[in-house]
C-alpha positions in Angstrom: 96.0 27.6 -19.6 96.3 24.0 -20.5 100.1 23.9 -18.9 99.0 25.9 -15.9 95.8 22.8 -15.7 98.8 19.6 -15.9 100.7 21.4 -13.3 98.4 22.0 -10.8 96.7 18.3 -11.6 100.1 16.6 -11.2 101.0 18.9 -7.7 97.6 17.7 -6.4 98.1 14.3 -7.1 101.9 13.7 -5.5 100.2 16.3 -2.5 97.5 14.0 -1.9 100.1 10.9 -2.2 102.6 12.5 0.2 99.4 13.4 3.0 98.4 9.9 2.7 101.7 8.4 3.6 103.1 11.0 6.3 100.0 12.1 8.1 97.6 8.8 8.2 98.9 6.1 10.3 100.4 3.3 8.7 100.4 -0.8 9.6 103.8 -1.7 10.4 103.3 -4.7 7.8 102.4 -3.7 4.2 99.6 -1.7 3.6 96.4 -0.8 4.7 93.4 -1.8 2.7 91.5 1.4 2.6 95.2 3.0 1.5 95.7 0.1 -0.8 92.2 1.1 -2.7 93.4 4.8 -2.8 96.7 4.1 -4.6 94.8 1.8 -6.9 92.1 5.0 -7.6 94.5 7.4 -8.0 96.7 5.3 -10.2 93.6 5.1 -12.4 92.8 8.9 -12.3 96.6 9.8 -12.9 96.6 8.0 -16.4 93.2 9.3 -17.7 93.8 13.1 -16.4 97.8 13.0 -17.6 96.9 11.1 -20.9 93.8 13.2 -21.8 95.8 16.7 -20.8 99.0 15.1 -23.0 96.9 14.7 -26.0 95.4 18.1 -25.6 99.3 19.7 -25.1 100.0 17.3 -28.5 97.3 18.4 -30.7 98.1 22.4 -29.6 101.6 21.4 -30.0 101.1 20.3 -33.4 99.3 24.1 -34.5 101.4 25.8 -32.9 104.7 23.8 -34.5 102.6 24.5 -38.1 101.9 27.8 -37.9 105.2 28.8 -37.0 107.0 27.0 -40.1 104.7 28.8 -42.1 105.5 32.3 -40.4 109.2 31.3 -41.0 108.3 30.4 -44.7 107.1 34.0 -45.1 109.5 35.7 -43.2 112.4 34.2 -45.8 109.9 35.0 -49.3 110.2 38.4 -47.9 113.7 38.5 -47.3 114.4 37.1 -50.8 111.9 39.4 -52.0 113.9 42.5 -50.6 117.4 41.2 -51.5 116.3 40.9 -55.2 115.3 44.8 -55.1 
């Protein structure tokens, strides 16, 4: 759920980057103040939402990385187990 979350966050973000720049009319020198603003916003929303959802992928990581060394630390007691019978 948490992968499925970052996806459609970061497809959001680059769709409302790429509507901004091909369907609102541009200056023909630099850019816009209102646009200016937006890409100021958005850079600021990017880096909380992707750093927030990275910590939470991180931390879920981190169980999931655990528990499965301890599955594999079982799965070879009981292979040592059945060899020795």
């Amino acid at each position: 759920m948490i992968a499925a979350t970052f996806c459609f966050t970061v497809c959001c973000m680059v769709t409302l980057s790429m509507f901004s720049l091909v369907f609102v009319p541009q200056p023909m020198s630099g850019i816009a103040p209102a646009d200016k603003n937006f890409f100021f916003l958005l850079s600021d929303m990017s880096k909380y939402i992707l750093g927030s959802l990275g910590t939470l992928l991180a931390i879920k990581g981190k169980d999931i990385v655990k528990d499965a060394f301890v599955k594999d630390e079982e799965q070879k007691d009981v292979e040592k187990e059945t060899k020795q019978s």
